[in-house]
C-alpha positions as CSV (number, residue, x, y, z in Angstrom):
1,X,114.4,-44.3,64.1
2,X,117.0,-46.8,64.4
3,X,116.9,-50.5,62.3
4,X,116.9,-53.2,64.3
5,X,118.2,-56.7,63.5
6,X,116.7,-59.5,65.0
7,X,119.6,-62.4,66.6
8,X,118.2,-65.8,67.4
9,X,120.0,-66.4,70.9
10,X,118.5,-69.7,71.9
11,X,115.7,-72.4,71.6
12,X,114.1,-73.5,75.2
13,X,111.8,-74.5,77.3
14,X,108.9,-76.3,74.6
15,X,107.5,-73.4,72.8
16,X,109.4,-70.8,74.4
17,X,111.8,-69.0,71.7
18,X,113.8,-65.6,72.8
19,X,115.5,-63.5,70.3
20,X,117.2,-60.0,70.6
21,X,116.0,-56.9,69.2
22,X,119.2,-54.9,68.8
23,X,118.8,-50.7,67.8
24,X,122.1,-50.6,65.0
25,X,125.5,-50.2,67.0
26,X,124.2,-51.2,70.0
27,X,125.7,-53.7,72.6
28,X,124.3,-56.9,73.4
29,X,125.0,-56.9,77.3
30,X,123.9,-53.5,77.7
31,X,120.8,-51.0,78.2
32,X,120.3,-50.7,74.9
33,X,118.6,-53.9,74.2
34,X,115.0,-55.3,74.4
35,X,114.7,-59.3,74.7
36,X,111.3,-59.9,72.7
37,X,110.4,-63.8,74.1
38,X,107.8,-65.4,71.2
39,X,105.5,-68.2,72.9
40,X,103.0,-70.1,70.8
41,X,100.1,-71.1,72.7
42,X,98.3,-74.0,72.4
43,X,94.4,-73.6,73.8
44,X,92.4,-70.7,73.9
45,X,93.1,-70.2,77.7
46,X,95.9,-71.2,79.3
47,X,99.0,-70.3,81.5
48,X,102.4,-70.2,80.8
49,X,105.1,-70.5,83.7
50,X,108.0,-68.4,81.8
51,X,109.9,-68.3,85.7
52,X,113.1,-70.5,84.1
53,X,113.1,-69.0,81.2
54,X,113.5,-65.7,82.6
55,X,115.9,-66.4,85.1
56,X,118.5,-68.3,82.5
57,X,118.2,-64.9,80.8
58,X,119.5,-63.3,83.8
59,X,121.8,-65.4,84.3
60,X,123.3,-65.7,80.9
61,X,123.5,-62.1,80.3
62,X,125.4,-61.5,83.4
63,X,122.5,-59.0,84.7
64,X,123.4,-58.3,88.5
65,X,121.7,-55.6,89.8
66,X,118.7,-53.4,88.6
67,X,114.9,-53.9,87.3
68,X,113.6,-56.0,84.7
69,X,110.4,-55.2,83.2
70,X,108.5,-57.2,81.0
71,X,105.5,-56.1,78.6
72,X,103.0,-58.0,76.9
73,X,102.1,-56.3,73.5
74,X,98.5,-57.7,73.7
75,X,95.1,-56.9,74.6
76,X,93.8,-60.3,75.2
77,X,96.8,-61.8,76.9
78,X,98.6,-60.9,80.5
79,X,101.3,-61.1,82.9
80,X,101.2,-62.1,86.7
81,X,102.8,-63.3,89.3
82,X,101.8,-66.0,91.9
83,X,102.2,-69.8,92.9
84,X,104.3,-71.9,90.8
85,X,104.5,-74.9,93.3
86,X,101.2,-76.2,92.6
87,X,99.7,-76.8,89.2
88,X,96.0,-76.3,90.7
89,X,96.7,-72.7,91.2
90,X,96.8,-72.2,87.4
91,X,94.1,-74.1,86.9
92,X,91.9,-72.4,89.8
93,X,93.0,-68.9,88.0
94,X,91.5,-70.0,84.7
95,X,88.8,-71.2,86.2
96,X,87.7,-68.4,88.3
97,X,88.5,-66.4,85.2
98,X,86.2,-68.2,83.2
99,X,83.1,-68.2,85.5
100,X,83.8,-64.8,86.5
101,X,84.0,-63.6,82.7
102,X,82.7,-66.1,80.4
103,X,82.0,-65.2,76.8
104,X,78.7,-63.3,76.5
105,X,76.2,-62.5,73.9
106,X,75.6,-58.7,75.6
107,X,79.3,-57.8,74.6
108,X,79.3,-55.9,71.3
109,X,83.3,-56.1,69.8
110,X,82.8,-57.7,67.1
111,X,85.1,-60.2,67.0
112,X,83.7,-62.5,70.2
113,X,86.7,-62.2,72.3
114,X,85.0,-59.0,74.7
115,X,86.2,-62.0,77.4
116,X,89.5,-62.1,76.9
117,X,90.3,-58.2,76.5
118,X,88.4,-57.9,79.9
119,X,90.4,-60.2,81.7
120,X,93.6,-59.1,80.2
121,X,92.8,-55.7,81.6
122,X,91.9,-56.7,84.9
123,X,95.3,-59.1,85.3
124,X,97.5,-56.3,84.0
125,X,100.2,-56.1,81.0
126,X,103.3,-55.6,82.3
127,X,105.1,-56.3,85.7
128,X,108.7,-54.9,87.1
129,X,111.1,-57.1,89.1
130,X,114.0,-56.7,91.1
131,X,117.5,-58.5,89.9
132,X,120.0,-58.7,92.9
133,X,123.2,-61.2,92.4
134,X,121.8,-62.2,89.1
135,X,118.7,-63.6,90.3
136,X,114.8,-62.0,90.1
137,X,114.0,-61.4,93.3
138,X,110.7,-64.1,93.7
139,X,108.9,-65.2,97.2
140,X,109.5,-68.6,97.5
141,X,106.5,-69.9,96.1
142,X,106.1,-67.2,93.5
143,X,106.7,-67.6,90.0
144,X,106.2,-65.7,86.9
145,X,103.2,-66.8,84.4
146,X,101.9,-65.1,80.7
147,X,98.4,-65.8,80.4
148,X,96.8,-66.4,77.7
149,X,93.2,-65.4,76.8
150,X,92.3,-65.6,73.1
151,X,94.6,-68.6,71.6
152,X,96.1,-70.4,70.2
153,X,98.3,-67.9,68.9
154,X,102.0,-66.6,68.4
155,X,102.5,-63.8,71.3
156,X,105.4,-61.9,72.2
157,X,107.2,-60.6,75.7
158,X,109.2,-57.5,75.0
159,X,111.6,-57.6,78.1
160,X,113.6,-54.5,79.2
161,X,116.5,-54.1,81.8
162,X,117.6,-51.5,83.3
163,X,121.4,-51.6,84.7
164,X,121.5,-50.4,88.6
């Protein structure tokens, strides 16, 4: 298995932080590398618009064509994609979430949060994109949002491209 190094590329966006996990010998601006972005959340449920972030990552790494596929490494967080122009639509998705699949004396996982791995199942963990001229290819009201389920806590985004 090869080391890795972690290299600190940049602070932005509030609470956003991305760093590079690089395999030994391997080339920053190439296949070889996995972006891990680190978010620290702030309420138990919440949404984070990561849209920007991601598309300055493009950007800066000169990506032009291919996929990008991000992963969340968590069982009671998530990854979707859907209206960024209005703020309600976050706050409708939480709330829907919550009276859908509120927390419930029936479930049995011991630690409380039965809630939160359910609705991280149900929204999915990972999602794929297509990068054309540099750029993810988004609707024009679509944006790109990691959801959190079970915070606050420090939570990860392993992000992958794939040159094509």
């Amino acid at each position: 298995m090869a080391s890795r190094q972690n290299h600190k590329i940049s602070d932005c966006y509030n609470r956003i932080f991305i760093y590079a996990v690089l395999a030994t010998g391997t080339s920053f601006r190439y296949n070889g590398i996995m972006l891990v972005i680190r978010i620290k959340t702030q309420t138990r449920e919440e949404i984070v618009d990561i849209t920007a972030t991601l598309q300055d990552i493009v950007k800066k790494e000169h990506w032009q064509s291919g996929i990008l596929t991000l992963y969340s490494p968590h069982t009671t967080a998530a990854l979707s994609v859907n209206e960024n122009a209005d703020p309600d639509v976050k706050r409708d998705l939480l709330s829907f979430l919550k009276g859908t699949i509120p927390p419930s004396p029936d479930f049995k996982h011991r630690e409380g949060n039965s809630d939160a791995h359910i609705k991280g199942a149900l929204i999915n963990f990972s999602q794929t994109f297509l990068i054309e001229n540099s750029r993810i290819q988004l609707g024009t009201w679509q944006g790109i949002f990691f959801m959190e389920f079970d915070g606050p806590r420090s939570r990860e985004i392993w992000v992958k491209f794939i040159a094509g």
